[in-house]
N, C-alpha and C positions, 0 to 999 in steps of 0.2 A: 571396577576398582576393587580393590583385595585392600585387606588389611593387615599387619602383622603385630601382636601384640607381647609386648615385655616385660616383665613384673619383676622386682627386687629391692631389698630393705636396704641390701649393700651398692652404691652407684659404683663403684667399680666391678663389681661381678656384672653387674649391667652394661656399663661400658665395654666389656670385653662380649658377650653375649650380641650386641646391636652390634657392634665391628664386624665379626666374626661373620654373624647372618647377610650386611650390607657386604662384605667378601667374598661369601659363598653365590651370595645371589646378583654381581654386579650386571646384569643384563636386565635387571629392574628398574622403573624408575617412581623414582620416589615422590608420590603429588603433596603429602603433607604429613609433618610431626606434629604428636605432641607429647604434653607433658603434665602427669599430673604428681604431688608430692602428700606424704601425709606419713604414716608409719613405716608403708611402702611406696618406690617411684611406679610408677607404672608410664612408660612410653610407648605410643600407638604410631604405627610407621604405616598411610594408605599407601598403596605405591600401584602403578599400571605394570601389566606384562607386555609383552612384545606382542606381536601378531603374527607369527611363523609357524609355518607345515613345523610338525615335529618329526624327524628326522629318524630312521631305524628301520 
């Protein structure tokens, strides 16, 4: 399991930032969010990888 981690004071630059990564990356899947709040958000996406030969 892998983790990818997000950090921002502003939730819309955040917002667009988690979009953007969940977009780039949709072959992942995602086992659990969270969410922590305080001066900054910080949201933690674990998520699993596929299991495939890499190709090349």
């Amino acid at each position: 399991m892998n983790v990818k981690i997000f950090t921002s004071p502003d939730p819309r630059i955040l917002e667009k930032e988690i979009n953007q990564w969940l977009e780039d990356n949709s072959w992942v899947k995602v086992v659990n969010i969270a969410q922590s709040t305080g001066s900054t958000t910080v949201i933690s996406i674990w998520y699993n990888e596929p299991n495939v030969p890499i190709l090349g």
